[in-house]
N, C-alpha and C positions, 0 to 999 in steps of 0.2 A: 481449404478455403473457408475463411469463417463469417457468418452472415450476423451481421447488427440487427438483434431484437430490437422493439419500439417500449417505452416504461422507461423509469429510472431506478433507481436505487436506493437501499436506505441512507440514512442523512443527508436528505435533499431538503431543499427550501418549500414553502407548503405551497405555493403558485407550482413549486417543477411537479413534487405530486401531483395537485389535480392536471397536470396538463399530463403526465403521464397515465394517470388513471382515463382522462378522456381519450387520451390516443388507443388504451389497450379497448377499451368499450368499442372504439370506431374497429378498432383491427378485428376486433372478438366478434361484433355483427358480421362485418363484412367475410370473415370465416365461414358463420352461421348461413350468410346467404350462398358463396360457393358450393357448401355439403345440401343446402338441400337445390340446387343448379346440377348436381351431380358433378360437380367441379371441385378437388379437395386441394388446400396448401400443400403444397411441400415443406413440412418445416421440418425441425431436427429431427423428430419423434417418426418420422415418415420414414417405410422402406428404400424410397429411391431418393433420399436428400443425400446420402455421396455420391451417388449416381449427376445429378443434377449439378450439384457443385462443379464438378469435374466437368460437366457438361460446358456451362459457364465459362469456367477458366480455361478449359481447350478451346473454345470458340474467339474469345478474345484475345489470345495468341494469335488464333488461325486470322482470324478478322483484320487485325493491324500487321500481320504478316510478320509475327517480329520474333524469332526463332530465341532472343536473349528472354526472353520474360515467357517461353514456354512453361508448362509445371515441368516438377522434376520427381515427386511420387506416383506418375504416372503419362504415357505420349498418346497423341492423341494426331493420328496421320487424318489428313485433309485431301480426296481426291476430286482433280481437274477443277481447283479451286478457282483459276481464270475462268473459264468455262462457265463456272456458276456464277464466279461475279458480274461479268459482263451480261446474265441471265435475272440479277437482281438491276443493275442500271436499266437496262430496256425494261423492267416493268416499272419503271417510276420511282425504286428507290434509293439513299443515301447510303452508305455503307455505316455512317454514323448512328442514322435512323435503326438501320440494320442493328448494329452493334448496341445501342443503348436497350431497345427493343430485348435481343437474346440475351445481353451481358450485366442487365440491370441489378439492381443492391434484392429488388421483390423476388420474392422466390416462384419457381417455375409450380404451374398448376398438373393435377395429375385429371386426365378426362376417364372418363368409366365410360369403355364405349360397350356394344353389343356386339362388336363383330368377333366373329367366331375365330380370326386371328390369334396367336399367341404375342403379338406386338405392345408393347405399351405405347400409351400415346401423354405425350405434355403438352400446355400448353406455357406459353410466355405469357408472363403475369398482364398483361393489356390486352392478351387475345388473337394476339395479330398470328403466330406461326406456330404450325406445329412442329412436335418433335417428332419423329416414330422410328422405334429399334425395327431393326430390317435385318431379316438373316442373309448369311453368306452370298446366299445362290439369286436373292430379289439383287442386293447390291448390285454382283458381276450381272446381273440382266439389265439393270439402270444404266450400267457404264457402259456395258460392248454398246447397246443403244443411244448413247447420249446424243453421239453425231447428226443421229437423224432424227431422234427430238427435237432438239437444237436447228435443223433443215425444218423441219416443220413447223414451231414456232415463229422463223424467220419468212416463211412462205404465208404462215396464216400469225400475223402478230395479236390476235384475238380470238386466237382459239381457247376453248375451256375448259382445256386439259389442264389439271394442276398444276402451278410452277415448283418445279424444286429448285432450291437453292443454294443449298450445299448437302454434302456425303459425307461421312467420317467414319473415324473406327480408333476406339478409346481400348489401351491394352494394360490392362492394371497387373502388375505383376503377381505373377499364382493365382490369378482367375481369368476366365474366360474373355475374349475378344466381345467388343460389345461396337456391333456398326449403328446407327441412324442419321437418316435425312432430315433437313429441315425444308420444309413446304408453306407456301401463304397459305393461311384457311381462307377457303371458301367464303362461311359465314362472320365476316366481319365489314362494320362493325356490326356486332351482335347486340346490341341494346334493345333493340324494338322489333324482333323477330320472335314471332310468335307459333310459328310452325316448320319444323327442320323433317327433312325426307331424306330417305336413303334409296335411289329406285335402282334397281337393274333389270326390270318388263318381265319381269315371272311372276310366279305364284304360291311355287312351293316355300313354304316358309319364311314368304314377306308379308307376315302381320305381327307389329307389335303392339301389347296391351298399350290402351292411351292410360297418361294420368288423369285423375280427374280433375274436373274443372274449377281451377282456380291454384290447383297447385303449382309451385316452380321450380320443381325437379323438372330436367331438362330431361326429354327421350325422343332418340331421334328413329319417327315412323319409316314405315315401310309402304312397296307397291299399295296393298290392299288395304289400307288403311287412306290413300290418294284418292282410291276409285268416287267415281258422282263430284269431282273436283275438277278445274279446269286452270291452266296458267292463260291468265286473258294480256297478251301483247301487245295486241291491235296491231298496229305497225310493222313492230320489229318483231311480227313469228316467220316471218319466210327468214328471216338471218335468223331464228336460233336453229328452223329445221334443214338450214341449210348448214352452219357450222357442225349440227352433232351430227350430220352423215359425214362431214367432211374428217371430223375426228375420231368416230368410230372407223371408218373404211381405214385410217391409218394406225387405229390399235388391228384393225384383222391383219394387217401385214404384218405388223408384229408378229401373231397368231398367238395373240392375249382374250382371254376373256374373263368372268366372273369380277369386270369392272364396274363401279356404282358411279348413276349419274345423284350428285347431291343437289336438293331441293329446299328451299328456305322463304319463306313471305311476310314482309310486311307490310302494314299500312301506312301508304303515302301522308303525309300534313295535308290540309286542306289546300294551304297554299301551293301544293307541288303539284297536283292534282289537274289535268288537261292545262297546262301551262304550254304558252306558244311560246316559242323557240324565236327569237327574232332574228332577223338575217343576222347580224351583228353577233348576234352569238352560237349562230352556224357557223358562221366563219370561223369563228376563235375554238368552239369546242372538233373543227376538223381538222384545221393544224393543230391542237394537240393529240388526235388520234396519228395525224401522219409524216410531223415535225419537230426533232427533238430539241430542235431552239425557242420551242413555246410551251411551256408547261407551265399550267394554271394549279396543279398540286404544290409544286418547289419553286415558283419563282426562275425556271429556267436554269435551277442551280444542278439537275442531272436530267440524263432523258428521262421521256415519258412513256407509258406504257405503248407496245409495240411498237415505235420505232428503234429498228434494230436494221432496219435497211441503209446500207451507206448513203445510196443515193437522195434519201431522205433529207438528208443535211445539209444538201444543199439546193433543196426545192426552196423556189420562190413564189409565193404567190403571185400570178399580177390580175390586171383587168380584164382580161381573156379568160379569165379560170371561174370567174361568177355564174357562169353559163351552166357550167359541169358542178357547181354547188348547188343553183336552185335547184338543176334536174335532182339532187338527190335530197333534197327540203319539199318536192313535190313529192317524193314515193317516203314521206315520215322518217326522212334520215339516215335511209338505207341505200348510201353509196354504192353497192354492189347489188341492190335489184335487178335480177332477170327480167321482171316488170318495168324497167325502167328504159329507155333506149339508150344508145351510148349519144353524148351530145358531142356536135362536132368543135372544136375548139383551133379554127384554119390557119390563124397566127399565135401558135403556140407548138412548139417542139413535142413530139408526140411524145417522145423519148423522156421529159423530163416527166411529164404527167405519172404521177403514180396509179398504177393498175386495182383500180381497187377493186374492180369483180375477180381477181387472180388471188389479191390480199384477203377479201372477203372483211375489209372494215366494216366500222360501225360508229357512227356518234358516241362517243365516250361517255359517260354519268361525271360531275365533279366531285370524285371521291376519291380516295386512297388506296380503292380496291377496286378499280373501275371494271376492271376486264371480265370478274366474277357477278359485274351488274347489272341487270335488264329493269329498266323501269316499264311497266303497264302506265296504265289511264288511272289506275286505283291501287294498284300495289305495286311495291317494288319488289325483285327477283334475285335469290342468290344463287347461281347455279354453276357448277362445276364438275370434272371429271375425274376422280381419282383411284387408287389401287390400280394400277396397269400392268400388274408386275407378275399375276398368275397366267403362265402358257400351259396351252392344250398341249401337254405330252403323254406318255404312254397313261401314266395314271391316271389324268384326267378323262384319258378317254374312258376307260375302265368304269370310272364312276361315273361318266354319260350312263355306258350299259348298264349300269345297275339301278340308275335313279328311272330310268325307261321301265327297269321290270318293279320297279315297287310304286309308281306315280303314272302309271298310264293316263295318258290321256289328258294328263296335265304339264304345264311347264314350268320348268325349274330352272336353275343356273348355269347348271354347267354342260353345256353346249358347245356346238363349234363355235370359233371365232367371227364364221360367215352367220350362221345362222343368228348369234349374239349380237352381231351387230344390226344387221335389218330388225330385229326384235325389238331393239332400245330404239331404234329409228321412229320404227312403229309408234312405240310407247308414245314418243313426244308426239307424234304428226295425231295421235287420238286424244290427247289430253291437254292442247293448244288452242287457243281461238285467237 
């Protein structure tokens, strides 16, 4: 697959010059500014630009489903690719979008992350999705589990477990099997975030050096670098400390641990800033959390995030349902408030009402990544659940016993599932307002 550099050539017209020289200057900065983002091109000269390439043109076979215009120096299998795609429509997006997004002419970015993993990580050139090589044994534990992700998602449509979106596995001939998933990032859009966290409520070796100030090398901190910090919610922190018990108690059944909750802040506009919500656009921003015929992202052209419930599709609002909206405009938009009573709604079928202390909604943000966003009074919130892939088996126990006899007294990672999970619980209900 071969990628169109930007510049022209010699014996061009003196206008194609300077426009090629300005193009290479704009491409050349904007190089300049990824490497010191800690974010690098993939271009020719890169380790993984065959890698990427192949990446590409497997995904846009697999994308349009079209088995004639697969490659043929190398296959590239696609698992429970319905499954996924029906997993990218419920969050709001276009399969085009999809496809322009991964299958674009810009070359994919390589991230330099910290984590101790041996996985590489890409990004698509806009930001929007990762890539990450996954070994043998993470894949088969994403798939035997899919079904009850997929239950789970479906139960809680705003939950903040990562979405993955597709699985793959590229087999070049006389070299090794290469699998990766693609996943929405968290922190998008990334333009005006200014501080990225990586928590998982321990100690043991979550601090990273910060940069210093004013640089823009990107590094993403750790627990103890959080600490004398608060995420201010107002509102919505009973729904975020009610979602991450709800989605840790479902990684412990798993019996998954050494999972990171990701952390990211910026600051609000002025204008965005203790902005009231008017009835009028309670209303529109709740049928888009919980009716996929209204979608204020696409114009109504795919569903929208969490609706993935049938019966959603065919909810109608009427004049009996105003009752059951204020109640939740009075507890700041939180639908499923414990705090809130249930209101009675006496000419209206109970059955069509959607459950939403069982759903566990929320007032959506008008974004593109809504479901990874909590807006504050003063900052807006990236937050999400990812790596769920490492289970508590014999080894892990083993290196519980061992981080016990070298860390007394302090805590670390790798713990049980139970105990991991109350711990990160902890974390948020102490670092909330």
């Amino acid at each position: 697959m071969e990628m169109s550099a930007a510049g022209g050539g010699l014996g061009m017209s003196g206008h194609r010059q300077r426009s090629g020289t300005v193009k290479r200057r704009l491409w050349g900065g904007l190089r300049q500014q990824w490497k010191l983002l800690g974010v690098f091109e993939i271009d020719q000269q890169h380790e993984f630009y065959s890698l990427t390439c192949m990446m590409k043109e497997g995904l846009a076979a697999a994308i349009e489903n079209n088995i004639n215009n697969s490659p043929t120096d190398f296959t590239m299998e696609t698992f429970a690719g319905p499954v996924f795609a029906s997993l990218r429509s419920s969050s709001g997006m276009t399969e085009q979008e999809y496809q322009q997004s991964l299958c674009s002419d810009s070359c994919y970015l390589q991230f330099i992350s910290n984590s101790k993993s041996k996985a590489d990580f890409f990004l698509t050139n806009d930001k929007r999705f990762f890539l990450k090589t996954q070994n043998k044994r993470e894949i088969k534990f994403l798939l035997t589990n899919l079904k009850i992700y997929m239950e789970h998602l479906r139960k809680f449509p705003h939950s903040l477990l990562v979405k993955f979106l597709g699985v793959h596995r590229i087999k070049i001939p006389r070299r090794s099997k290469k699998y990766f998933i693609v996943m929405q990032s968290v922190f998008y859009p990334d333009d005006r975030i200014n501080a990225r966290y990586d928590i998982k409520g321990c100690e043991v070796s979550r601090w990273t050096e910060p940069t210093p100030e004013g640089s823009q090398i990107i590094v993403v901190l750790k627990d103890l670098n959080f600490e004398g910090q608060f995420v201010i919610l107002d509102r919505q922190r009973q729904w975020l400390l009610q979602q991450v018990e709800i989605d840790t108690h479902f990684l412990q059944t798993l019996n998954v641990l050494d999972y990171s909750l990701l952390l990211a802040h910026q600051p609000l506009h002025q204008d965005e800033r203790h902005q009231s919500i008017s009835f009028a656009t309670l209303i529109m921003r709740t049928k888009k959390s919980v009716n996929p015929g209204c979608s204020l992202l696409h114009g109504g052209m795919a569903p929208v995030p969490g609706a993935i419930l049938e019966d959603d599709s065919t909810f109608n609002w009427s004049e009996t349902d105003w009752s059951y909206l204020a109640a939740g405009a009075s507890c700041g938009g939180r639908l499923n408030s414990q705090a809130c009573p249930e209101p009675s709604v006496p000419s209206c079928d109970a059955a069509q009402l959607p459950d939403f202390r069982a759903q566990n909604r929320r007032l959506l943000p008008n974004l593109k990544n809504p479901l990874h966003v909590i807006d504050g009074p003063e900052e807006r919130y990236f937050i999400g659940i990812i790596d769920i892939f490492t289970v508590y088996g014999f080894k892990k126990r083993l290196e519980h016993l061992w981080k016990r006899l070298r860390h007394p007294g302090r805590s670390f990672s790798t713990v049980s599932p139970q105990t991991y999970c109350l711990r990160l619980c902890h974390w948020v209900q102490d670092h909330t307002k």
